[in-house]
N, C-alpha and C positions, 0 to 999 in steps of 0.2 A: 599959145603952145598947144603941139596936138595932146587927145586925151589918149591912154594905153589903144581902146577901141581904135578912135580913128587913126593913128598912126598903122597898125598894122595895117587899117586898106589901102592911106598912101603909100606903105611900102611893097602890096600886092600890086601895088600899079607901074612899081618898079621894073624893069628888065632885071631878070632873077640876078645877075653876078651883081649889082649894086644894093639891091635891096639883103642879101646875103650878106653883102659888105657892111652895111650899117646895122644889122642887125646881129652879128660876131661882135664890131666893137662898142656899140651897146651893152654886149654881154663880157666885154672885158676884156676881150682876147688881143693877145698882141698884130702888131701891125705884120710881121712878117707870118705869121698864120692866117691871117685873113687872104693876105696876098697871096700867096700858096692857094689857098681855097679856091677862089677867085680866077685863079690863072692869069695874076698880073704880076711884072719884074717888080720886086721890090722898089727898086730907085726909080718907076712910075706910078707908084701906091699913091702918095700923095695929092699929086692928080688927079687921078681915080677916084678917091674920094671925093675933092672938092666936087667933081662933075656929082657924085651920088648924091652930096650934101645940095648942089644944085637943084637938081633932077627931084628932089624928096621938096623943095622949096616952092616947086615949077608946080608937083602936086598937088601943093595945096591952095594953088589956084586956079585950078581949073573944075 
């Protein structure tokens, strides 16, 4: 598991709408507020995430 440190730099390594993404529902905030944020349809939020939840995985091997 990442530590607080290194998580934030895999999530600088994010393309900003995802890393914003994980880092809102980290912070608690509901799914249709993130999406909003984001500027993703609600009913492709899910997706979006899994790719962020990817993409933060991807990070931490390279």
């Amino acid at each position: 598991m990442a530590t607080d440190g290194n998580r934030d730099e895999l999530l600088d390594r994010l393309p900003l709408p995802y890393a914003t993404a994980l880092r809102l529902r980290e912070a608690g905030c509901p799914d249709d507020v993130i999406a909003e944020r984001v500027g993703v349809d609600i009913d492709a939020f899910p997706i979006f995430m899994r790719v962020a939840e990817a993409k933060m995985v991807a990070a931490q091997h390279k």
